[in-house]
N, C-alpha and C positions, 0 to 999 in steps of 0.2 A: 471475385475470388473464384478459384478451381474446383475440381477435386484431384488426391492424389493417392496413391498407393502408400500406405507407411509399412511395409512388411508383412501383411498378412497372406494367406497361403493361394485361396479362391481356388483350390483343385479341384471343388464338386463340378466346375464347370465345364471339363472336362473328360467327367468318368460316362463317355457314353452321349453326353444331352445334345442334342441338335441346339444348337446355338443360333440365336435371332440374331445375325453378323450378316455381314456383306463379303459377298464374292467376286458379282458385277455391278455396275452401278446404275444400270435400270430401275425407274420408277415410273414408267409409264406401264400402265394393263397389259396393252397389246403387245409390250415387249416380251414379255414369258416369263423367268424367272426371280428375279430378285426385286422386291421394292421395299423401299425409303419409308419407313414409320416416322419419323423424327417430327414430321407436322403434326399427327395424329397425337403425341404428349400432349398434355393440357399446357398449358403456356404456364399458369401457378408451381405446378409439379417443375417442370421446364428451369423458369428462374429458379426456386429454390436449391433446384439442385447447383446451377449457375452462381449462386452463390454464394454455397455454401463456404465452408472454412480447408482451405488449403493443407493450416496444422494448429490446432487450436493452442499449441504453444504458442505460437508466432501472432495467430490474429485475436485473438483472446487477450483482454487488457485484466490480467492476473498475473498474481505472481506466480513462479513457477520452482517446483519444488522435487531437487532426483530423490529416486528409488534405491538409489547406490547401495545406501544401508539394507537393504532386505534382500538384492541383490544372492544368486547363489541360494536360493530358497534357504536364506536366513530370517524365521521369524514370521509373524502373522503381517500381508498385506495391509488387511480389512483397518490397523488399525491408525497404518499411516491415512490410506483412504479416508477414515471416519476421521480425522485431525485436519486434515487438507481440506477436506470438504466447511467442515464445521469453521475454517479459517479462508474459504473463501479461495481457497489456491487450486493450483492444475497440478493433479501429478505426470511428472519423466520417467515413466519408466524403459525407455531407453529401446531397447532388445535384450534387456536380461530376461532372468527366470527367478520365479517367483513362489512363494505359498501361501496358501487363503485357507486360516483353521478355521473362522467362523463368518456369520454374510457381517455386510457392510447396513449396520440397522440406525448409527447416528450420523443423521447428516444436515448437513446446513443449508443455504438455499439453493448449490451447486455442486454436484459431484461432476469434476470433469477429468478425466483420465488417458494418458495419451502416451502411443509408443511405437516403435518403431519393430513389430514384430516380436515383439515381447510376449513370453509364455508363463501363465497365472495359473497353479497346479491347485486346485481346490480339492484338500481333505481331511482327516477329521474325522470326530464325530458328526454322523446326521444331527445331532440336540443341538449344536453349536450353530446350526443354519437357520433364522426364523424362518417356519414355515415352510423346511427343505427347499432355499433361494438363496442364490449367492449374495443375488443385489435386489433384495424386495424393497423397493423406491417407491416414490410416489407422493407429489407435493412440494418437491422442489421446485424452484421456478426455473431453475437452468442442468439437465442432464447432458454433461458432452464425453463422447467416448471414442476413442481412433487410435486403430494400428496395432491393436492386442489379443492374442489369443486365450480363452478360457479352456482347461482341458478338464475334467473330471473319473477320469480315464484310471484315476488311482485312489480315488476316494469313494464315498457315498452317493445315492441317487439324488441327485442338487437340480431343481432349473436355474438358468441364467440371471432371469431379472424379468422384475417386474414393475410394473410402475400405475399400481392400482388408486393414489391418489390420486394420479393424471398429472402429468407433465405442464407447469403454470405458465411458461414465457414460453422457452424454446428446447428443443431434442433434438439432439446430430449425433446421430450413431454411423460410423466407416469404418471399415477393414476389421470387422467384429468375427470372429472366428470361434465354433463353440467343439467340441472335442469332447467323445467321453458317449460310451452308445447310455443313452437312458433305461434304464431297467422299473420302475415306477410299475408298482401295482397299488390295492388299497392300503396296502400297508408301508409302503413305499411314498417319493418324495412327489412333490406339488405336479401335477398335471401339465400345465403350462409351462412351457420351457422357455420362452420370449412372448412377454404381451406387455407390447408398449400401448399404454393410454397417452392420448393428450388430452389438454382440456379444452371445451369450446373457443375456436377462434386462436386456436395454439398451432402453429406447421412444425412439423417433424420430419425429418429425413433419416432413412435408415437406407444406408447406401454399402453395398456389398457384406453383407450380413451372411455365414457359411453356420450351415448347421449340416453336416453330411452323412453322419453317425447315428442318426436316427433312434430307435427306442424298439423294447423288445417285444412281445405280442403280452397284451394279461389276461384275465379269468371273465373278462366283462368289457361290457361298452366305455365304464368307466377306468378302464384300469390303466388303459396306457397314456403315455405323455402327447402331448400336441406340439409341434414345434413354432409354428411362428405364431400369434396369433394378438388378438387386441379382447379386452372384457369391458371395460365402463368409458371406451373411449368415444370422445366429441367433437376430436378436434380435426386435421388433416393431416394424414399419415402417408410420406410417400415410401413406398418401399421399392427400391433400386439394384438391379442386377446383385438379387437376394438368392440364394441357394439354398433348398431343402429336400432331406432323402432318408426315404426309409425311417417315417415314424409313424406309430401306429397309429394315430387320432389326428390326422389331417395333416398334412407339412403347411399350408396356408391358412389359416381361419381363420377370416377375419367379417364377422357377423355384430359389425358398431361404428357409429361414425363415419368418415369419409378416408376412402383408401384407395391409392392408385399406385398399381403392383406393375410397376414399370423393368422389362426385360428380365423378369425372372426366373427361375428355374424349379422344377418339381419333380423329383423323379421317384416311384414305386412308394408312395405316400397312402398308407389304407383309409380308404372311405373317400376322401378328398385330398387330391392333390392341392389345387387350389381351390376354397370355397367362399366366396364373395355373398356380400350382398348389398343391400340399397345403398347408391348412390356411389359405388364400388367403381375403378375403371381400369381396367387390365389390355394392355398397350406391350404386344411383342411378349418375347420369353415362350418358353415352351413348358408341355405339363405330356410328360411321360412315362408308362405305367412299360417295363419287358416280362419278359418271359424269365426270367429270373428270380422275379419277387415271388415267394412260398408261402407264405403267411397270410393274415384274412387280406380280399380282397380292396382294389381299389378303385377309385374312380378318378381319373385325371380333372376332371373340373365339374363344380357343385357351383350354379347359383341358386339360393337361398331363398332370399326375400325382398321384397320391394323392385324396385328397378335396377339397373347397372348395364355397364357396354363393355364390351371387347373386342380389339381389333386389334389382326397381327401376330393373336397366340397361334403357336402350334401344339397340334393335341395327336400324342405317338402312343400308338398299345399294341402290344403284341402278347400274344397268347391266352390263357386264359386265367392272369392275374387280374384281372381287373372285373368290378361285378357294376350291375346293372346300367348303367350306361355311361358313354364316355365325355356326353354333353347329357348332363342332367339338372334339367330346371324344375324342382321340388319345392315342397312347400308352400313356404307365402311368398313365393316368385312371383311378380306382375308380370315382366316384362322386361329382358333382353336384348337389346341391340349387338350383333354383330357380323363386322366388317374386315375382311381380308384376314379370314378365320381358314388355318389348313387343319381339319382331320384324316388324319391315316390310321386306318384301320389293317391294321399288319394281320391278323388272327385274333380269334376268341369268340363267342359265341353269345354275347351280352350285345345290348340295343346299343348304337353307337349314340344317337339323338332321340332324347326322351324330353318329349313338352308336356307334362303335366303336374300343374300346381292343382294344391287342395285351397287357395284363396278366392273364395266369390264365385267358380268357377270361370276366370279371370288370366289365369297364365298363358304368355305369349312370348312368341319371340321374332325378330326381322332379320333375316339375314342376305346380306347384299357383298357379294365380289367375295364369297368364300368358297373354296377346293375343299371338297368333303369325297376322299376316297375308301373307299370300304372292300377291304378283301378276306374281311372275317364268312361262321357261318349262321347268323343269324338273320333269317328268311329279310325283313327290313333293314331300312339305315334310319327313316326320321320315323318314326314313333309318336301318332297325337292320338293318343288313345280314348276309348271308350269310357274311363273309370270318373275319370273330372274332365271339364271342356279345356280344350288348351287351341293355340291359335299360332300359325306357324304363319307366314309371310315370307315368301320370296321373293326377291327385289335384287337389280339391277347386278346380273351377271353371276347369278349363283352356277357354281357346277358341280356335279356329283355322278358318279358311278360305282357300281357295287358289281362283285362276281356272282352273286345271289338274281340279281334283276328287278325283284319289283321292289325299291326304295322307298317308297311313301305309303304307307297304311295311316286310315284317319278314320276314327271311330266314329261314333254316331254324334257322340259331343263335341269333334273338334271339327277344326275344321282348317284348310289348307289354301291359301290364298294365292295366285299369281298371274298376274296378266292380267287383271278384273274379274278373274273366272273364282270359284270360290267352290271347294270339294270336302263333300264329307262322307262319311261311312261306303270306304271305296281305297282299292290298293291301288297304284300307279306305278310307273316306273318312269325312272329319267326321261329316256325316251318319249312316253307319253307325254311328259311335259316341253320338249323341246331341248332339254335340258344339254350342255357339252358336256364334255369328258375334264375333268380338272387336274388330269397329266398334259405336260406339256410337251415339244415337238420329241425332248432326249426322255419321255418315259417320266420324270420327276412330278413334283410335286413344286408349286412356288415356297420361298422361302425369303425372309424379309430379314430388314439390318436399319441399325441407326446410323446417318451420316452427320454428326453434328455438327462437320466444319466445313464440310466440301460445297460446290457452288449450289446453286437451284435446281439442277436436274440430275447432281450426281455421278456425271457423264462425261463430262467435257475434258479430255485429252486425257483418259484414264489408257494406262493399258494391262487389259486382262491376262492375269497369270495363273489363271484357271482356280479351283474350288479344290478345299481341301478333303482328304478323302481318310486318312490317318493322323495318330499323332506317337510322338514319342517324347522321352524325359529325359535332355542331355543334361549338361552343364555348361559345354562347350557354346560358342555364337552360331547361328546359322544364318542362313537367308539367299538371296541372291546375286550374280555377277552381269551388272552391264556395261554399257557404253554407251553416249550420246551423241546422238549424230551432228550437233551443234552446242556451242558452250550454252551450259542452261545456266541461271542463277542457284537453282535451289532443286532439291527435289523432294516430293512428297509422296510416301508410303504407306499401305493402308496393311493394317496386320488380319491373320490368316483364319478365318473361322476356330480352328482348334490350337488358336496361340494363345498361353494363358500365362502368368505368374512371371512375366516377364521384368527389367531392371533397364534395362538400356539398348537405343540404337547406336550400331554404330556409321559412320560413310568412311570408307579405307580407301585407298590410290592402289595403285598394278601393285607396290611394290608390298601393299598388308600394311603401310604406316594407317593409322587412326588421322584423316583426314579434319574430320569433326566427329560430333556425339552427343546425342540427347536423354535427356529421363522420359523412359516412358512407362513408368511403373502407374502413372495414372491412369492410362490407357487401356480400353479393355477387346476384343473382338471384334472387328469392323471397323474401330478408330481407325484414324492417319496420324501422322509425324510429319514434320519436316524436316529436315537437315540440309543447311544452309552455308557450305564454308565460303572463310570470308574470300578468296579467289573465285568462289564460281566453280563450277563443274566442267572441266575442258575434255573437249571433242574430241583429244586426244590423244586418251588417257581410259583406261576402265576404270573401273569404282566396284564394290560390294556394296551391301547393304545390309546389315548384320543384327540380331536379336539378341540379348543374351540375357544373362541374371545376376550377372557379377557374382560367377562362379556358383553359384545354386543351380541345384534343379530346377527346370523348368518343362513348360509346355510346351513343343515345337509343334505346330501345325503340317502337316505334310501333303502333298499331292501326289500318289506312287508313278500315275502316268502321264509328268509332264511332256509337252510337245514344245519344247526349244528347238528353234528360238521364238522368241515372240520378239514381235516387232511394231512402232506404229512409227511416225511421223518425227519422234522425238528421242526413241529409245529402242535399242536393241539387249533386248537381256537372254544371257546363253546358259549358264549353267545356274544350277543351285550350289549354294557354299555352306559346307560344314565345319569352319574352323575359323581362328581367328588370322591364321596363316591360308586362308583363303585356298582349300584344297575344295573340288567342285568337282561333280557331279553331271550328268544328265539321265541320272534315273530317277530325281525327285525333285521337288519343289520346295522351299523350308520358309515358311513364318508371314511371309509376304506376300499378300494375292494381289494388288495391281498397284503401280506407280504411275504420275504424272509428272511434268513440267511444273513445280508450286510456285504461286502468284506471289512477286515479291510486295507488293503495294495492298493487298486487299486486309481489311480487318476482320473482326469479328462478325459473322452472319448471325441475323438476326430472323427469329421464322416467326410470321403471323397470322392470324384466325385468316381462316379460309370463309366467304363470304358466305351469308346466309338470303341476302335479297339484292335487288338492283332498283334505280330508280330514276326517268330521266333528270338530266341536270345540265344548265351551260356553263356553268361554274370551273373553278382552278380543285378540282380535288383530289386527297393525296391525305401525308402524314407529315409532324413535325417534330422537328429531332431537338434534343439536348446534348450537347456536343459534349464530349469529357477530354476528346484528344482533339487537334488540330486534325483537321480531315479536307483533302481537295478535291471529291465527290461521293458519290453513292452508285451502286450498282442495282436494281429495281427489277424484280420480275410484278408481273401483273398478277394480279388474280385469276384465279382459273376455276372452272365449274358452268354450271349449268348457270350461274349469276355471275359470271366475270363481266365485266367490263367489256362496252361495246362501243362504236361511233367515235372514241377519240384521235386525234390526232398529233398533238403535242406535249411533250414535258419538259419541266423545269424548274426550277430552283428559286425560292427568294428567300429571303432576308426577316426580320423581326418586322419591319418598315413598308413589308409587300413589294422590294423592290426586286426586281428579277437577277438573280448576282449568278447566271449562267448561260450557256448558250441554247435557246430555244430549241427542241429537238424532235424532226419528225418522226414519231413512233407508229404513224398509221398500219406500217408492213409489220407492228412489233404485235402477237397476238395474245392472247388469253394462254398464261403460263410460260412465256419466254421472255426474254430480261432488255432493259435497254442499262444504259451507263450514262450519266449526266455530270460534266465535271464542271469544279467552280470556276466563276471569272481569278477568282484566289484563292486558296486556303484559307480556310478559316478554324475559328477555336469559338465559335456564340453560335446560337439557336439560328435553326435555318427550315424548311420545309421543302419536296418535292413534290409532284402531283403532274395529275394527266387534264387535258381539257380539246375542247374539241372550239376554236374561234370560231367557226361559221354557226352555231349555234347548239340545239343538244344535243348530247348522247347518253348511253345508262351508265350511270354508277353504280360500283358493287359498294352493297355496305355490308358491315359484321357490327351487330349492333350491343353487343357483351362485351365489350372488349376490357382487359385487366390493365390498364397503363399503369407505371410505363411497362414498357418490352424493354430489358436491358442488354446494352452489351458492353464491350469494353470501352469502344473509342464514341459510341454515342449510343441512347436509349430514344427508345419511341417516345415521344410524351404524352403524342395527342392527335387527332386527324383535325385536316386543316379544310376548310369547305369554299374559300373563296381567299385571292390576294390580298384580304387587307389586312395580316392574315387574318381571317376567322376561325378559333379554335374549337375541337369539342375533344369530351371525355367520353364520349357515349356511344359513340360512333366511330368503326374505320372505312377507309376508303381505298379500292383500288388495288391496294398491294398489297402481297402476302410473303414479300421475301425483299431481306435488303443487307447489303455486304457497304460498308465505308471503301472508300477507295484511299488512300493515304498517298501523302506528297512522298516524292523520290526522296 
């Protein structure tokens, strides 16, 4: 299963945030700008979201039950909800609108609710809501909710839901939308405005989750509302290109459990943008604090306590809204890992990197391959101060510079690690440490994207349409006009940094007919598409390529200084198009940053653990697959790292039976990180295995020895690494590869 848009709005994403999206399709370091997070997901987080529910109408074995009657804000939702639930059914509510006098407080062992952009006006008396909550849950064994917006915008100070007995089986919260600024003081409505528990050994997904509207300042620490947050939870919570802005008591909190804030967004959030802690793991998304927020100050990211990693986020402040640091590791922090971390430091006069925990005298952090630029005025950028010991660690390709100059001051307690050298009570500067500059050749800053469909490097026959710089709110289609230098099959588009709340692509001929057309309301930022007509794309003939909302407002991504034409090997695109009559442009760019030639034969990729050791071996080793569709090869990158795979020379394919059902293939020229292709002697539909081996005797193996089997996809799942032809299986161990695409018969 997918995911998909059902109707909700996701404008926070928009107003302002730097977006974790792709623009080039670079993933190597030395390239400069853009890399590929989409490895870096945990593989758990990864599948759940893979496969999640499409529309819990449809994959949901319940009955299903419309909203017609309440329809036209006739009448109390709450108490179709509390009937439906208590009866085991999924409510339709469609894209109507709605009214909710009192919360949803009888429920049965499932509330599942599900719409198509449907608005639920909650008001009333506050006494009608237990505990000033719409949806105070908690104990059910199944919560599913998609495609609806909550407003409160006309009633009482209400949070959304809560779910303090913990969540028993499963939670899938999508396209959740919450409306209505929060006003909450002590005399005012519940704190928490979203805190999903599960219970131990429970996964939850909370996928595009909009809180934008934030909450108002109160008289105290305790007055205002918090917006996203978790309290008695145990379980595994992923939260997915989730939006929050402008609440007084954190827009993230989440201090329980295991949580991994995958592509999120935070903007002008007081105290804590996002505040993590043990066991936490934040993967892309950005936490930004402007010059705009007037109210107590903020701090774009808080880690807390225990351990936890991130890699990916960007951290943006500017002026002097934001207080005591912009990376602040507090408290009972142990320890921090992070990787391919951008801070920009726009203005303000607060500590950008603060390392100091009050636990054991024990707080640390490592950071490797992360841009920390600093153009505020406070004398430092990393801060290990003198009050508690704290322990900083730089590793492998750190860069930082400051308009100030000396960036590292280290108290008498801390201490600063790098190269083997080890520094305390002493100021340094970049410089003195060797340190580069983490602008790159155009002035920027790097900036990362998730590429969940495209090959292994992200690269291959792309062409760049530059990086978006604007946006605007049509109704109309936009996009761009090319032409193909040769008949293609198919072609595949990648959407624009600031293209949001979109409905459908379309592909048009010279003449503006609708050629073909896809949905791509599930799609968010960096995705691609493909459209595919059943003739093929001919050489000659133009085509557009077009965004729209099916007549809604939407987000159009723009570039004001495009340089048309752009050109590669495959495609020449000359204007941008604003219409669905294809009127074009060469002063911008709309919706689309780069197209390729799309693979008509490949399936679903599949991404795996990147290797942790290596070990010699003469052996056939590799992975073995569970086949779900008929497939006539695989596509194979190797592993890559400092433990990739070395010494081999051949791969191949066998059978349940260890017999070889491919043609033997020399991969020797093939190295650590680039792919080979292995096709069957036939198609098949049953279990089969690939792998590398070196016949004249050993070579290293990489292993990854955590591994979560399977790795799913659509036309086949990982099951298991395979360690020699008869086959030999294990659960324990992978081998070799960390990337693999099905090749599918013509």
């Amino acid at each position: 299963m997918g995911s998909s848009v059902l109707g909700a709005s996701m404008i926070g994403l928009t107003q302002g945030v730097t977006q974790t999206a792709a623009s080039s399709g670079s993933t190597t370091q030395n390239s400069g700008d853009y890399y590929n997070l989409v490895d870096e997901v945990p593989n758990r987080a990864y599948n759940l979201w893979k496969e999640s529910y499409d529309d819990i109408r449809e994959d949901v074995d319940a009955t299903v039950v419309s909203a017609d009657d309440y329809d036209g804000r006739n009448g109390d939702i709450s108490d179709l909800i509390e009937s439906a639930s208590n009866n085991g059914e999924i409510i339709d509510l469609g894209s109507g609108t709605y009214e909710m006098h009192s919360s949803v407080d009888s429920t049965g062992s499932m509330v599942a609710i599900a719409g198509d952009g449907a608005t639920i006006y909650a008001v009333g008396d506050q006494s009608e809501y237990s505990s000033s909550i719409i949806f105070p849950l908690g104990g059910e064994d199944r919560i599913l909710m998609q495609g609806f917006n909550v407003d409160i915008s006309e009633g009482p100070d209400l949070a959304l839901i809560t779910t303090y007995g913990a969540i028993q089986e499963e939670g899938f919260f999508e396209d959740i939308s919450f409306f209505g600024q929060r006003t909450r003081t002590q005399d005012g409505g519940f704190n928490n405005t979203v805190a999903i528990d599960s219970a131990s050994g429970v996964e939850t997904l909370i996928h595009r989750l909009e809180m934008p509207d934030g909450g108002l300042e109160g008289d105290g620490e305790k007055d205002e509302a918090i917006g996203i947050s978790v309290e008695g939870h145990e379980g595994y919570n992923v939260w997915k290109d989730c939006y929050a802005e402008q609440w007084e008591s954190n827009g993230f909190y989440l201090d329980a459990g295991e949580n991994v804030v995958w592509n999120c967004h935070a903007k002008d959030n007081a105290r804590g943008n996002i505040r993590i802690s043990d066991g936490d793991v934040v993967v892309g998304g950005t936490a930004e604090v402007t010059s705009e927020r007037d109210s107590q100050l903020a701090q774009p990211f808080v880690h807390q306590d225990g351990e936890a990693s991130v890699t990916g986020l960007e951290i943006i402040v500017d002026g002097d809204s934001w207080g005591n640091a912009a990376v602040q590791l507090r408290s009972d922090q142990i320890h921090c890992e992070f990787e391919k971390l951008v801070v920009h430091i726009r203005g303000g006069s607060e500590l950008p990197v603060r390392i100091d925990s009050t636990v054991n005298g024990e707080g640390s952090a490592t950071f490797r391959d992360c841009y920390i630029y600093d153009e505020g005025s406070q004398d430092h950028t990393f801060h290990v101060p003198w009050k508690n010991d704290g322990y900083c660690y730089l590793e492998e390709d750190v860069r930082v510079d400051s308009t100030m100059g000396d960036e590292f001051t280290i108290g008498s307690s801390g201490e600063l690690h790098y190269e083997g050298e080890q520094y305390s009570n002493t100021t340094l500067s970049a410089d003195d440490l060797g340190l580069e500059s983490p602008l790159v050749d155009d002035g920027s800053l790097p900036s990362f994207y998730f590429d969940y469909e495209n090959n292994e490097d992200g690269t291959e026959g792309w062409l760049d349409l530059g990086s978006d710089d604007d946006y605007s709110q049509p109704t109309n289609e936009a996009g761009i006009l090319f032409q193909a230098k040769e008949n293609i099959e198919r072609i595949e588009a990648r959407l624009s940094e600031n293209t949001d709340r979109h409905q459908t692509a379309y592909l048009r001929d010279s003449a503006a007919e609708v050629v073909t057309q896809t949905d791509i309301s599930n799609l968010s930022a960096g995705d691609s598409f493909v459209l595919a007509p059943a003739d093929g794309i001919n050489a000659d003939n133009t085509y557009s390529v077009t965004v729209d909302a099916d007549g809604d407002y939407w987000d159009r991504g723009e570039d004001s200084n495009p340089e048309y034409k752009y050109e590669n090997e495959s495609w020449e695109v000359t204007a941008g198009v604003y219409s669905s009559g294809q009127s074009t442009t060469q002063n911008v760019r709309y919706a689309v940053t780069e197209i390729r030639a799309g693979d008509g034969n490949l399936g679903t990729s599949i991404s795996l653990p990147s290797p942790e050791s290596r070990d010699s071996n003469s052996s056939f080793n590799g992975l073995y697959f569970n086949v779900q569709r008929e497939v006539s090869g695989v596509r194979c990158t190797i592993a890559d790292g400092e433990n990739a795979p070395e010494g081999y020379s051949e791969a191949f394919c066998i059978d349940g039976w260890g017999e070889i059902i491919s043609d033997v293939a020399d991969v020797s020229d093939v190295g650590p990180g680039e792919s080979f292709e292995i096709i069957l002697d036939e198609p098949t539909d049953t279990d089969f295995g690939v792998g590398l081996r070196n016949p004249d005797g050993n070579y290293y193996r990489s292993r990854y020895e955590s591994p979560e089997y399977p790795y799913t996809g659509d036309e086949i799942d990982v099951d298991a690494g395979v360690f020699d032809t008869g086959p030999s299986l294990t659960d324990t161990v992978l081998y070799n590869i960390e990337y693999v695409v099905p090749i599918l018969p013509e």
